[in-house]
C-alpha positions in Angstrom: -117.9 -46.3 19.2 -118.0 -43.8 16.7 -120.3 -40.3 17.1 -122.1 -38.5 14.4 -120.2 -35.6 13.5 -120.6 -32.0 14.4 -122.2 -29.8 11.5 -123.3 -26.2 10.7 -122.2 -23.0 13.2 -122.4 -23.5 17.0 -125.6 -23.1 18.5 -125.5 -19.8 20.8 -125.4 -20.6 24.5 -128.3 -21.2 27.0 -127.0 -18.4 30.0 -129.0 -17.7 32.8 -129.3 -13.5 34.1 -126.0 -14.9 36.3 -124.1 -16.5 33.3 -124.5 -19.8 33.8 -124.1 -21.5 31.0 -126.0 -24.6 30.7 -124.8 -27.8 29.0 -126.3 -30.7 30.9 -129.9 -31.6 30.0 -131.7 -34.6 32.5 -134.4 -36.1 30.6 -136.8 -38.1 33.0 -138.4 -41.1 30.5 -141.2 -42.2 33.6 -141.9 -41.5 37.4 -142.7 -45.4 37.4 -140.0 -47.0 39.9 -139.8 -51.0 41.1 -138.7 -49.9 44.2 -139.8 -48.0 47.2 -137.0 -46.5 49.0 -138.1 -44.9 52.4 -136.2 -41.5 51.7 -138.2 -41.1 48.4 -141.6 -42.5 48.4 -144.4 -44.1 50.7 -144.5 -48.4 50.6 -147.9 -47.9 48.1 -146.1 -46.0 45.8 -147.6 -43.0 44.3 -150.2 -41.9 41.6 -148.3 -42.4 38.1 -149.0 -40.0 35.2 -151.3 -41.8 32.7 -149.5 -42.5 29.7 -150.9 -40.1 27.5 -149.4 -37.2 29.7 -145.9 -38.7 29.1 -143.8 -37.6 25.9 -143.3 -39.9 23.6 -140.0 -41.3 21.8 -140.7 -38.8 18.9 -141.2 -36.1 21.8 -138.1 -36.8 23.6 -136.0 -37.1 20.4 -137.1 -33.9 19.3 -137.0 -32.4 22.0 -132.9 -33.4 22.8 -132.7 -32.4 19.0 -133.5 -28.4 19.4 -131.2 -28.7 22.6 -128.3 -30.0 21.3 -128.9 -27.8 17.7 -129.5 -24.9 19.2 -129.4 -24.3 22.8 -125.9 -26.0 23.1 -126.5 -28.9 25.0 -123.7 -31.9 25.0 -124.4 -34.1 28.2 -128.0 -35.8 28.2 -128.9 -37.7 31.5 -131.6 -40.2 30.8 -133.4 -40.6 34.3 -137.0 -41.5 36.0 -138.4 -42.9 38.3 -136.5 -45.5 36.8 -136.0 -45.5 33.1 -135.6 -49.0 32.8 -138.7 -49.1 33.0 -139.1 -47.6 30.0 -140.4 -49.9 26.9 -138.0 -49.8 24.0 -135.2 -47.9 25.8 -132.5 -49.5 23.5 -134.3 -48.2 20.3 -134.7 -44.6 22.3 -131.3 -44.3 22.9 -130.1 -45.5 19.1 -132.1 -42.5 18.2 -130.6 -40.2 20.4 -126.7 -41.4 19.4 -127.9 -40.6 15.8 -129.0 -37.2 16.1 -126.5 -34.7 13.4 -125.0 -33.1 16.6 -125.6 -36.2 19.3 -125.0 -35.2 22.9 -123.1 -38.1 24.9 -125.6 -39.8 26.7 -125.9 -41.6 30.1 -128.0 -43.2 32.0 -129.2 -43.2 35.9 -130.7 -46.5 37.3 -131.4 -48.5 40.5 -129.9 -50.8 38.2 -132.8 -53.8 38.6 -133.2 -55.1 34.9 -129.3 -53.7 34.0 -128.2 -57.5 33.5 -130.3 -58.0 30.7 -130.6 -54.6 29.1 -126.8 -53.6 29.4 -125.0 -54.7 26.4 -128.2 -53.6 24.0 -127.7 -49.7 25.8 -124.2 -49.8 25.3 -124.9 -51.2 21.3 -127.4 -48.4 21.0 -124.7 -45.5 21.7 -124.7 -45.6 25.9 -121.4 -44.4 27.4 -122.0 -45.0 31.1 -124.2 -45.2 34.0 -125.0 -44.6 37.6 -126.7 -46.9 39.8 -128.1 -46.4 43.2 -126.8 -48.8 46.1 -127.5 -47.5 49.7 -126.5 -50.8 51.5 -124.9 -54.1 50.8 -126.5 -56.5 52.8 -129.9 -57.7 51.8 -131.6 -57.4 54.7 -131.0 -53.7 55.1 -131.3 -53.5 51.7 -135.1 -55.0 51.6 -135.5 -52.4 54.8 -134.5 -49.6 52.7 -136.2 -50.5 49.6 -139.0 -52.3 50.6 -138.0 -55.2 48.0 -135.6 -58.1 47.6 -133.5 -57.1 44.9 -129.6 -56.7 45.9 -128.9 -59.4 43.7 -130.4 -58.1 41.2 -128.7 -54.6 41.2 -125.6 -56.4 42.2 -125.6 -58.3 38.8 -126.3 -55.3 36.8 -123.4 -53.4 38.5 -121.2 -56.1 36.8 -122.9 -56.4 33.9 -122.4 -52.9 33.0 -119.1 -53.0 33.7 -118.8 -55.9 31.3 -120.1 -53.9 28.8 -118.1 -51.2 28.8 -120.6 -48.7 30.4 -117.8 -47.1 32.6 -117.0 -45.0 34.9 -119.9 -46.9 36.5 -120.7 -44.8 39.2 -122.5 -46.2 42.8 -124.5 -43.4 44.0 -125.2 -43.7 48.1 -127.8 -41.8 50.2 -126.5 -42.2 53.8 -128.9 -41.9 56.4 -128.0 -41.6 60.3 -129.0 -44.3 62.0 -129.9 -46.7 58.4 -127.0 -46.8 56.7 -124.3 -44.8 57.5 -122.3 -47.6 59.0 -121.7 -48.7 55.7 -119.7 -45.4 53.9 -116.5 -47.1 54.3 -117.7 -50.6 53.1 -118.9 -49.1 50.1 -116.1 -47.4 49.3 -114.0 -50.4 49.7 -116.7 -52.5 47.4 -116.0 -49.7 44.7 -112.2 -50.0 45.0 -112.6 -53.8 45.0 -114.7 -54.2 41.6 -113.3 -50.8 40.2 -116.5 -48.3 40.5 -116.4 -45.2 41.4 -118.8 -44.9 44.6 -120.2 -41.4 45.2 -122.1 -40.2 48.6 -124.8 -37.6 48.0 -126.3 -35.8 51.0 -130.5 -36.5 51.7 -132.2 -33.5 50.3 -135.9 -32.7 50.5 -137.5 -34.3 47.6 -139.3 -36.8 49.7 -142.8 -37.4 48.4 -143.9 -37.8 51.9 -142.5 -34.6 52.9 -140.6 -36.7 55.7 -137.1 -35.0 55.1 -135.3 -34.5 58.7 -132.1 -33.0 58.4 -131.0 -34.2 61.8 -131.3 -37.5 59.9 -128.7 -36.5 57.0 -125.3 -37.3 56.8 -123.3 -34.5 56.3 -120.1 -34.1 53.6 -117.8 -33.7 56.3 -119.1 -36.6 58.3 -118.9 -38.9 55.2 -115.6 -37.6 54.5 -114.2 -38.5 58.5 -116.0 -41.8 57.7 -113.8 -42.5 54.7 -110.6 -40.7 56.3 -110.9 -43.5 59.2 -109.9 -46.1 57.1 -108.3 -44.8 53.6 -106.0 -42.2 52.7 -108.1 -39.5 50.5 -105.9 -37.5 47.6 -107.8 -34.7 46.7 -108.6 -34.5 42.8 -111.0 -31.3 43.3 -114.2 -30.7 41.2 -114.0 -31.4 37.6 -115.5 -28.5 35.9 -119.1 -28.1 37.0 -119.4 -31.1 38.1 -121.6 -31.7 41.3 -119.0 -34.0 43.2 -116.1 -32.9 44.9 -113.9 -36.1 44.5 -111.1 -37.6 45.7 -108.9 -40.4 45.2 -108.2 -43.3 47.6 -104.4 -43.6 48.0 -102.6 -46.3 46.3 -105.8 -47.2 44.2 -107.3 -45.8 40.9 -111.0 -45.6 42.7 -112.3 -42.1 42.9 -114.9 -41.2 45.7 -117.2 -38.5 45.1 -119.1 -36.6 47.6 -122.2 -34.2 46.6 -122.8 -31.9 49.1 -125.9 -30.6 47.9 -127.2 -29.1 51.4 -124.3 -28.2 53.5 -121.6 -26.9 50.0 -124.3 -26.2 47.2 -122.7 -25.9 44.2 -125.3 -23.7 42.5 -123.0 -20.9 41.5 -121.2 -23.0 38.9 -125.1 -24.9 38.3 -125.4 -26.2 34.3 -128.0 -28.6 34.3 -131.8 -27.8 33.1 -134.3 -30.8 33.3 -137.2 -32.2 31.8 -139.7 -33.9 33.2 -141.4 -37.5 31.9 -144.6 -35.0 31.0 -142.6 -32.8 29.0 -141.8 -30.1 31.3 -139.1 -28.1 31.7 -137.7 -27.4 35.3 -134.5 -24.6 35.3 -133.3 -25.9 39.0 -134.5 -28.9 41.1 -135.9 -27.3 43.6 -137.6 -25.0 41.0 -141.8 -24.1 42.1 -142.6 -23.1 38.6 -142.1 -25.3 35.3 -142.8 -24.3 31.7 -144.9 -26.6 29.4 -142.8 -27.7 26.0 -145.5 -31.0 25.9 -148.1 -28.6 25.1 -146.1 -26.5 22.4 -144.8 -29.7 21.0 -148.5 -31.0 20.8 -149.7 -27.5 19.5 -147.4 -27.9 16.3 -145.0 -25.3 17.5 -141.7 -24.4 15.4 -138.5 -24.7 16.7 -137.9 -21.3 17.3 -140.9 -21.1 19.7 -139.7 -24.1 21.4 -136.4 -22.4 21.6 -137.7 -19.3 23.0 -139.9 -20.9 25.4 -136.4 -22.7 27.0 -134.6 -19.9 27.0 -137.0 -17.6 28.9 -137.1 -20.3 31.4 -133.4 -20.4 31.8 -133.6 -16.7 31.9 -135.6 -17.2 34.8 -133.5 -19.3 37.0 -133.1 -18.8 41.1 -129.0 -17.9 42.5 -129.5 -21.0 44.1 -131.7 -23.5 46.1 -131.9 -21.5 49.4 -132.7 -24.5 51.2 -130.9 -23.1 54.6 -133.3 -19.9 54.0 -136.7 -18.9 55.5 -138.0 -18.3 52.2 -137.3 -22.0 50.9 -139.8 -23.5 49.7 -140.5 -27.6 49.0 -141.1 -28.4 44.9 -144.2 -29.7 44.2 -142.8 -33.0 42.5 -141.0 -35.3 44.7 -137.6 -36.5 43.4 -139.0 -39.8 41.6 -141.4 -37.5 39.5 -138.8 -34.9 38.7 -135.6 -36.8 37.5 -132.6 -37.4 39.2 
């Protein structure tokens, strides 16, 4: 699939006071989900923003335009809630492939809906996706997520991989006592249909404010998990890449593990986020946000909205600090952020 091509003199770099220099945008498209995990929201779900809060196609395209133009910005990360959700998505992300200096784009999803809406992404200018999978046995799964949809995320899983949406990534939250059991299965369902499974450590971006550490499975757990039953080749970190990853012995499946609590990565940190509402967000666990909905709306030039990104990467924290006194929970839960 061929990219537009590059044009005109490189945009100058978005660098943080620590000179970080930020490439990886996440753009959330809705905090709508169809499922409600346990770790991430309660079983009535939560109060959605009304739709006129959220920015629309123009808005987002925009938006991605002045990043990639002039902030520097290659990797875009389309996430929710889930952004399947999302009408249109297909004609969003042709948009985004088209833009003069288009960023490559992927996509994270529980991957409900992925059967039918996979080969249209993938037309439209998709390279790849991720796709949440914490168990794989329905009736843990319908625990977990409150909903009867393993099938479902099962078939999109192969359906993406049909359509050439690869690496296709299975991202796993393990949870002591819930799922944990399971790290090894998982990583031998990756090897088996050739995914790439990846094991992130529970943070706290519960919207119940629930998160018990006790309750998360450490890095170095998941990694005696794997160890008791495959031979682990380590491949390192690729660039700034949040997973460390290694390679199962006498495979081609890579395991990735992102330690986001017990080995933060902040130090080598490049991502930035934007919210569904159209606010920008320098760290995940970031307390303060600056509003580019309200420039956008207020007929602002690109230079402002330029200036107003760059002050709030200038702001950015060393790191989380969540093993601090001083940390302090984000407002937004996870599903309202963007993964």
């Amino acid at each position: 699939m061929s990219r537009p091509l590059l044009d005109g003199p490189a945009p100058s770099p978005l660098t943080d006071r620590f000179g970080r220099v930020h490439t990886d945008l996440r753009v959330s498209l809705t905090d709508r989900c169809n499922l409600r995990c346990t770790y991430c929201m309660p079983a009535e779900g939560l109060d959605w923003l009304p739709r006129p809060e959220l920015l629309t196609d123009d808005e987002v395209v925009r938006l991605v335009s002045v990043a990639t133009r002039r902030l520097g910005i290659t990797e875009v990360r389309l996430t929710g809630g889930e952004p399947l959700l999302r009408r249109g998505l297909p004609g969003l992300v042709a948009r985004l492939h088209a833009l003069p200096q288009a960023p490559e784009l992927s996509l994270t999803t529980n991957g409900i809906g992925l059967a039918r809406s996979a080969a249209a992404l993938r037309d439209a200018g998709l390279s790849r996706v991720n796709v949440s999978l914490d168990t794989l046995r329905p009736e843990r799964f319908t625990a977990i997520t409150r909903r009867d949809r393993l099938a479902d995320v099962l078939a999109g899983l192969r359906a993406a991989r049909t359509a050439g949406l690869t690496p296709v990534k299975v991202n796993t939250v393990p949870l002591r006592g819930v799922n944990d059991d399971e790290i090894a299965e998982l990583a031998a369902f990756a090897v088996e249909h050739g995914y790439r499974a990846r094991f992130i450590e529970s943070m706290p971006l519960d919207a119940q404010g629930a998160w018990d550490r006790e309750r998360m499975v450490t890095a170095e757990e998941i990694l005696d998990r794997l160890g008791e039953r495959f031979d682990l080749v380590p491949v390192g970190r690729r660039d700034n890449a949040p997973a460390e990853e290694w390679r199962i012995a006498g495979t081609d499946t890579v395991v990735g593990v992102i330690a986001s609590v017990t080995r933060p990565f902040c130090g080598g940190c490049d991502r930035v986020r934007l919210t569904a509402d159209g606010q920008l967000r320098n760290c995940l666990f970031a307390t303060g946000e600056s509003d580019l909905r309200a420039l956008l709306r207020d007929g602002a030039e690109d230079t402002e909205i330029e200036a107003a990104w760059r002050h709030c990467i200038a702001g950015k924290s060393p790191g989380h600090a969540i093993d601090s006194p001083e940390f302090r929970r984000p407002e937004r839960p996870m599903s309202a952020i963007g993964g």
